[in-house]
C-alpha positions in Angstrom: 4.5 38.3 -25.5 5.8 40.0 -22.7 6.6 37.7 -19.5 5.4 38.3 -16.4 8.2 38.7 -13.2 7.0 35.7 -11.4 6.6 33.3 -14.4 9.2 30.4 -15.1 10.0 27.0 -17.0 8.7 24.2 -15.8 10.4 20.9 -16.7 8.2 17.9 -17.0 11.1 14.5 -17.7 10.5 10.8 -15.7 14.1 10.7 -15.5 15.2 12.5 -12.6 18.7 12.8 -13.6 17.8 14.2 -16.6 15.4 16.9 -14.6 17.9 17.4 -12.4 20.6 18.2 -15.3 17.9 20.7 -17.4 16.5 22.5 -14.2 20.4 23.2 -13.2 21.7 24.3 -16.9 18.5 26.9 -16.8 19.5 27.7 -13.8 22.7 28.7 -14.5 21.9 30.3 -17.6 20.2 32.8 -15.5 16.4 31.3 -15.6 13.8 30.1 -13.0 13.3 26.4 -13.5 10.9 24.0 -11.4 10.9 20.1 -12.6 8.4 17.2 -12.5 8.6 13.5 -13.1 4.8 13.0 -14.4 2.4 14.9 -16.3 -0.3 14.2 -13.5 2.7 15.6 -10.9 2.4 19.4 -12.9 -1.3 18.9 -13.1 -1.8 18.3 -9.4 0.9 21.5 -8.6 -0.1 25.5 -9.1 3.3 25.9 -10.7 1.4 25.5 -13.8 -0.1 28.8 -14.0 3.3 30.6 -13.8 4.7 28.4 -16.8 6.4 31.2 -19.2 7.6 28.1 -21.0 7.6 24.2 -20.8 10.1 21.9 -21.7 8.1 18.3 -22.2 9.3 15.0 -22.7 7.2 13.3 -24.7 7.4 9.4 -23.5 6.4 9.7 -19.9 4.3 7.5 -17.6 0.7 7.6 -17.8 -0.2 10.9 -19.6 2.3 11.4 -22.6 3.9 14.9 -23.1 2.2 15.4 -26.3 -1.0 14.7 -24.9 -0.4 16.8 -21.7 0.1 20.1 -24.1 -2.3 19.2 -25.9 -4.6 18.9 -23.1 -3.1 22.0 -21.3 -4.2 24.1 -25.1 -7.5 23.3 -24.1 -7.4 24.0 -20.1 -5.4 27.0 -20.6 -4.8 28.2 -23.8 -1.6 28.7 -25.5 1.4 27.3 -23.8 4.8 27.5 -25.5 6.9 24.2 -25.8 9.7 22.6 -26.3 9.8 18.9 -26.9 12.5 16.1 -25.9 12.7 12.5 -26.6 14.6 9.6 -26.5 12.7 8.1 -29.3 12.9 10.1 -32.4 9.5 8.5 -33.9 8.5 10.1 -37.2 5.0 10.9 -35.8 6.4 12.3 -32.4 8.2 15.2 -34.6 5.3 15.5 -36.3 2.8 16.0 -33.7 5.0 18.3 -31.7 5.8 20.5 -35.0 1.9 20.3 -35.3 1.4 21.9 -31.8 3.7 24.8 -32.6 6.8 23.6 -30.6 9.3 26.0 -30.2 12.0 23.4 -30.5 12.4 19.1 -30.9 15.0 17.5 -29.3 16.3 13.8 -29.3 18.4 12.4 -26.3 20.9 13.0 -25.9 21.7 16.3 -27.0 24.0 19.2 -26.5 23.2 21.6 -23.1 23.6 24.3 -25.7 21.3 22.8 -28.4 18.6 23.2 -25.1 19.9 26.7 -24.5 19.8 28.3 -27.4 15.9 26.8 -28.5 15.1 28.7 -25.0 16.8 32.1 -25.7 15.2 32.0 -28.9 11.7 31.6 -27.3 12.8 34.5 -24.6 14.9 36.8 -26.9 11.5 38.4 -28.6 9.6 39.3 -25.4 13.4 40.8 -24.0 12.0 39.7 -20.9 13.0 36.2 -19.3 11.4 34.8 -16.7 12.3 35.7 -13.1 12.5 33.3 -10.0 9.3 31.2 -9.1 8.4 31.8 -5.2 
């Protein structure tokens, strides 16, 4: 799947340090990052529709980040994922695996661990996403 010049990863985390801490390492590693702290914050936003990739926590306030992708499937189709959590619940990995997630990742874990699941979603297009206006 080719991706498109003005397409980007969108971060949705209710911990703004840790949003703060993805968007910047994606950032340095040369991709276009926007965050948000809810699932109804990205809902409400048009970033949305130039999401390349998202990386979702899955305990958040209000809407969950299993059920947002879930919900997004059916709103917009396919959206690639990678899921993070502080809580490594058996049924958390197996719901995300279930929903074709690129990668799962428990808190804390390495920068490069993040990196590297999102090279790997990028490296078969040859085409990573460019800066969101």
């Amino acid at each position: 799947m080719g991706v498109a010049a003005d397409r980007g990863i969108i971060v949705v985390d209710d911990d703004p340090g840790m949003s703060r801490a993805i968007t910047r390492m994606l950032m340095l590693g040369g991709w276009s990052a926007r965050a948000f702290e809810s699932a109804e914050d990205l809902m409400a936003s048009a970033e949305l529709e130039r999401a390349a990739l998202l990386i979702l926590d899955i305990q958040l306030p209000g809407l969950s980040g299993l059920d947002l992708h879930q919900q997004l499937q059916s709103s917009h189709g396919s959206l690639p994922v990678i899921f993070i959590t502080g809580e490594d619940r058996p049924v958390f990995r197996e719901r995300a695996l279930r929903a074709g997630a690129t990668a799962y990742l428990t808190k804390p874990f390495p920068g490069q661990e993040l990196m590297d699941a999102v090279r790997r979603h990028f490296e078969p297009a040859g085409n990573p996403p460019k800066a969101i206006p």
